[in-house]
C-alpha positions in Angstrom: -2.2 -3.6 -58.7 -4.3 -1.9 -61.5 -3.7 1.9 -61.8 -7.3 2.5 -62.6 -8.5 0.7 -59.0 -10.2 2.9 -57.1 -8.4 3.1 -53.5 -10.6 6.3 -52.1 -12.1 5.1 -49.3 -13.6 7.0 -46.1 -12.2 5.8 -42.8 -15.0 3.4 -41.8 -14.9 1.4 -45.0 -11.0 1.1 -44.8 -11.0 -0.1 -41.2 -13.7 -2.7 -41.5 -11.8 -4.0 -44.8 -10.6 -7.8 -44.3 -7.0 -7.8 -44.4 -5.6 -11.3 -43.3 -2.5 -10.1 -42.6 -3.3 -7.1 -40.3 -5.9 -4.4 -38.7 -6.0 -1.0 -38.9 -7.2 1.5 -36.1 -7.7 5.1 -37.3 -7.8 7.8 -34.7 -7.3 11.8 -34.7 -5.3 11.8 -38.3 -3.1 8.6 -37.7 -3.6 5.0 -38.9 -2.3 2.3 -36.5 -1.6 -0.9 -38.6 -0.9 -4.0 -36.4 0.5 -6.8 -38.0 -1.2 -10.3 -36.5 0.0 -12.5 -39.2 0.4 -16.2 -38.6 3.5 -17.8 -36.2 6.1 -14.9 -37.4 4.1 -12.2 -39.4 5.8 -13.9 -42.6 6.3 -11.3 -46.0 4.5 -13.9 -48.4 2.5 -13.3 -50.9 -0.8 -12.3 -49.1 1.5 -9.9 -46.7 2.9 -8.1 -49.0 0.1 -8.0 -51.4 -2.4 -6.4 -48.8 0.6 -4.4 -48.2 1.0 -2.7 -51.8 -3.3 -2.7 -51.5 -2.7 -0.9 -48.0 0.0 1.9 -49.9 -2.2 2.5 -52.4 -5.0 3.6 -50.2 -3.2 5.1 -47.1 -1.4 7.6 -50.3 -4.5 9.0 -51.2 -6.5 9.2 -48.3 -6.3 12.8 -47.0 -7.2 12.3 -43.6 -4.4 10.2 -42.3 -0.9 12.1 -41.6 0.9 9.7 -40.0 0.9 5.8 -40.3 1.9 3.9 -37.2 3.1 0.3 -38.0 3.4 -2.3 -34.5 2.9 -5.7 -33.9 -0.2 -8.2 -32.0 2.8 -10.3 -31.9 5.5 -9.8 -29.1 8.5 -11.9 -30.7 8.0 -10.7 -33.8 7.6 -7.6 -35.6 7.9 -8.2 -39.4 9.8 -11.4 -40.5 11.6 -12.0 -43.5 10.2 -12.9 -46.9 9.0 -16.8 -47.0 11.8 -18.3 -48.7 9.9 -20.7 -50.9 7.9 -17.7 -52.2 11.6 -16.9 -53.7 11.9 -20.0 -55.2 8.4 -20.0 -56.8 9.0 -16.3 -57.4 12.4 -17.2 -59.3 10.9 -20.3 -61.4 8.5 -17.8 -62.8 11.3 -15.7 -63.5 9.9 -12.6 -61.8 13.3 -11.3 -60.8 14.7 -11.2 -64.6 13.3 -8.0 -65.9 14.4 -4.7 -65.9 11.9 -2.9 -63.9 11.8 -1.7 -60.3 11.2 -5.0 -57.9 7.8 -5.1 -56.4 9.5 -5.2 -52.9 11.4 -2.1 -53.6 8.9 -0.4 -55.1 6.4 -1.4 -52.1 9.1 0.5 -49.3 10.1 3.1 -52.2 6.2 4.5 -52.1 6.0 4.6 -48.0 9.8 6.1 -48.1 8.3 9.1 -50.5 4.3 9.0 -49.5 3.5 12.4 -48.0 2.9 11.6 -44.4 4.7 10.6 -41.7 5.4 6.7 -41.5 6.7 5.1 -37.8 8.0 1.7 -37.1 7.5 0.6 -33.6 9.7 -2.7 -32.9 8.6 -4.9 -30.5 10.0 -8.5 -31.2 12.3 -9.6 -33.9 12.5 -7.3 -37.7 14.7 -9.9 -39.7 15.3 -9.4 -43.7 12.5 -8.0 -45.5 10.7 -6.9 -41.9 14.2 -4.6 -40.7 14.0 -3.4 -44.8 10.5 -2.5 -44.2 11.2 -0.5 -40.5 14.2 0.9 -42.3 11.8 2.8 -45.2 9.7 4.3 -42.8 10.7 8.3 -41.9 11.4 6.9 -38.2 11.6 3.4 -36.1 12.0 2.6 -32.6 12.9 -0.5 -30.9 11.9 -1.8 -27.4 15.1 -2.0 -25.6 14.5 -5.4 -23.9 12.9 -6.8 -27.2 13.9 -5.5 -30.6 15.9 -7.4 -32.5 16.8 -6.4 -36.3 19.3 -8.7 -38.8 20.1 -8.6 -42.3 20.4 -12.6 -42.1 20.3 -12.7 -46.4 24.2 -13.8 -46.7 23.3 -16.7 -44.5 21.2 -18.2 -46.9 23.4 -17.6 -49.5 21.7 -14.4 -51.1 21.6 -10.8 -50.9 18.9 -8.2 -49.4 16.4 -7.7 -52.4 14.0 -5.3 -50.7 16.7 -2.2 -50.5 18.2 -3.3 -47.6 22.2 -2.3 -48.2 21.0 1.0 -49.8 19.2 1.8 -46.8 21.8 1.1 -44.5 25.0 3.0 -46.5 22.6 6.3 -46.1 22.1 5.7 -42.4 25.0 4.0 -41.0 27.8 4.8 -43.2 29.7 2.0 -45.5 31.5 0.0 -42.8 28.7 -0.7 -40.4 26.3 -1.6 -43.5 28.9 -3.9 -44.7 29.0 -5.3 -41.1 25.5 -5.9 -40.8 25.0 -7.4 -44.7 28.4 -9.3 -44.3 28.0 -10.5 -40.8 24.3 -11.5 -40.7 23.5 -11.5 -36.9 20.9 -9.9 -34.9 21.2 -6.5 -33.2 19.5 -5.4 -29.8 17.6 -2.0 -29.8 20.6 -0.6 -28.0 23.1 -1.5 -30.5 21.2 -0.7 -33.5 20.3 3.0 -31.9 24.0 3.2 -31.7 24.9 2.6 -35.4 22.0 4.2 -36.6 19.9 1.6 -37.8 17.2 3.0 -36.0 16.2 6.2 -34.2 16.1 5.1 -30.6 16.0 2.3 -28.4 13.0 2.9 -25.9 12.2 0.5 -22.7 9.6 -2.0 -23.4 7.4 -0.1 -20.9 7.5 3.5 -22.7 7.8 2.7 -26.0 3.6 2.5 -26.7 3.5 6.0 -25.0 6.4 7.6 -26.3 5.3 6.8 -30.2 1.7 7.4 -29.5 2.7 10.9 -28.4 5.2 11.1 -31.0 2.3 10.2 -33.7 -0.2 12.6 -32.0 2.2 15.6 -31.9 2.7 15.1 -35.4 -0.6 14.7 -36.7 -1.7 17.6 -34.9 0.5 19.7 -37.8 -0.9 21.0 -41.3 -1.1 18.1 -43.6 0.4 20.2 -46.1 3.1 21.1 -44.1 4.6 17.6 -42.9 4.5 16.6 -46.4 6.7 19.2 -47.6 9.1 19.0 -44.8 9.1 15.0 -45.6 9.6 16.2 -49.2 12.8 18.6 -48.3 14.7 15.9 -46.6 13.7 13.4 -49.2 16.4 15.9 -51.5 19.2 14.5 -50.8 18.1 10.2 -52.1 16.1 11.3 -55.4 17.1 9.1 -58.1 17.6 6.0 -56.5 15.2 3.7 -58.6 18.7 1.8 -61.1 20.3 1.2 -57.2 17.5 -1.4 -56.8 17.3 -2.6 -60.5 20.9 -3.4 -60.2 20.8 -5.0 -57.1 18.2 -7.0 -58.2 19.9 -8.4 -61.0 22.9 -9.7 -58.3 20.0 -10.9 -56.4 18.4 -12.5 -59.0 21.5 -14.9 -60.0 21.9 -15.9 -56.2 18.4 -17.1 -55.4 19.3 -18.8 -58.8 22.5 -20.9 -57.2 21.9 -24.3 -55.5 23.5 -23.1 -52.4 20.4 -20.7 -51.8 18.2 -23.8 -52.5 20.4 -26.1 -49.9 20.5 -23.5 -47.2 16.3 -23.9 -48.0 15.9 -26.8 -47.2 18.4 -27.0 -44.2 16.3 -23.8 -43.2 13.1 -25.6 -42.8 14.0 -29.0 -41.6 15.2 -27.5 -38.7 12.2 -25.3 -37.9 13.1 -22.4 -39.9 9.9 -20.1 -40.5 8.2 -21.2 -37.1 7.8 -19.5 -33.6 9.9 -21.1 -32.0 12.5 -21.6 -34.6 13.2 -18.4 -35.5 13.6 -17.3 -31.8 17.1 -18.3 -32.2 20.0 -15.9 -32.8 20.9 -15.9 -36.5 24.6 -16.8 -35.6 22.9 -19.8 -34.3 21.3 -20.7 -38.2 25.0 -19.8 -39.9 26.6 -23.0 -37.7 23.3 -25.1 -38.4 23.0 -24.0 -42.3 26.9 -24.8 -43.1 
């Protein structure tokens, strides 16, 4: 997007903005954003663009102090990135430059923004949509329903979104290596366990218990929940070459014609549908060998 593009915009105007791939419900200082994208809230290019368009504004509006990101869709929460946007992406040779990727930038500016950002899981957070609930300050999972994977290696490629840096700070070496190396899904429970998220909350408390959460928190001085965002942001400063280097590793597998037979495995067997995708990811590493 254009740094001179004006993203000030009162409350009214942003909530009666057309976003395709979500709404946006502002009350007492905290935007709810509810993604209601298609069969599996797909990261393609419209998704992720209104996303960057969405970061842009939520940074400088002053009224909002805590952003609340949930699903319309109960099997899904955020999928992964539509993997023949990779391809197209990688034949325009978007992923051979130097810079910060656009992914990585995207979760980099809700990671710093000062306010409070929440994932609340409900339904399945696979590749890019577990990298996204993993760059927000705090995410909870529904303990019947959550489901998060790092499912990359079985297609052949790496997390290009931040996902392994994410999960070295918050689950230590060995699990992250478990989860990038091994690919399946994790229930809420599990994932609360190594760290991956905050807490695993039942299905019928969850709404309340981050509404409350969110409430509680945007009841504070702006001013002050930036700065204590700010203080525990100390410690992972200087973390934009992690994700240009990684990007370069990510860059030569999406290159490999292993990443572009696991494609076409992927779809011919109902890979980015509802139903499809409902499947355990160990189930998609016997079917894409």
């Amino acid at each position: 997007m254009k740094s001179e593009q004006n993203y000030s915009f009162d409350n009214k105007t942003l909530v009666n903005r057309s976003f395709q791939s979500f709404t946006i419900k502002i009350d007492k200082g905290v935007a709810f954003i509810t993604f209601d994208y298609g069969e599996t809230n797909i990261l393609d290019l419209t998704s992720v663009t209104e996303l960057v368009e969405l970061a842009n504004i939520l940074e400088v509006n002053k009224s909002i102090k805590v952003i609340v990101f949930q699903s319309a869709n109960p099997d899904y929460f955020l999928s992964h990135a539509d993997f023949k946007l990779l391809q197209n992406f990688r034949d325009q040779g978007a992923y051979d430059g130097e810079e910060m990727p656009l992914y990585s930038a995207l979760l980099e500016k809700f990671r710093k923004m000062p306010k409070a950002t929440i994932a609340k899981i409900q339904g399945r957070a696979r590749g890019g949509g577990a990298e996204f609930a993993m760059a927000m300050d705090m995410s909870f999972g529904a303990a019947n329903s959550a489901l998060l994977s790092q499912m990359e290696i079985i297609m052949g490629i790496l997390p290009g979104g931040g996902a392994a840096q994410y999960l070295a700070r918050k689950v230590g070496r060995s699990r992250a290596m478990e989860i990038c190396l091994g690919g399946e899904d994790f229930k809420a429970i599990d994932a609360e366990k190594y760290g991956y998220i905050n807490r695993a909350i039942p299905d019928d408390e969850i709404d309340f218990f981050v509404d409350d959460l969110a409430y509680r928190i945007a009841s504070y001085p702006i001013e002050a929940i930036a700065h204590n965002k700010a203080t525990v942001n100390l410690f992972e400063s200087g973390r934009e070459q992690e994700f240009i280097t990684s990007n370069k590793w990510f860059s030569k597998l999406v290159k490999s014609s292993e990443f572009d037979n696991r494609v076409d495995k992927f779809f011919s067997q109902g890979g980015q549908t509802r139903n499809g995708e409902l499947s355990n990811w160990k189930e998609w590493a016997e079917k894409l060998k």
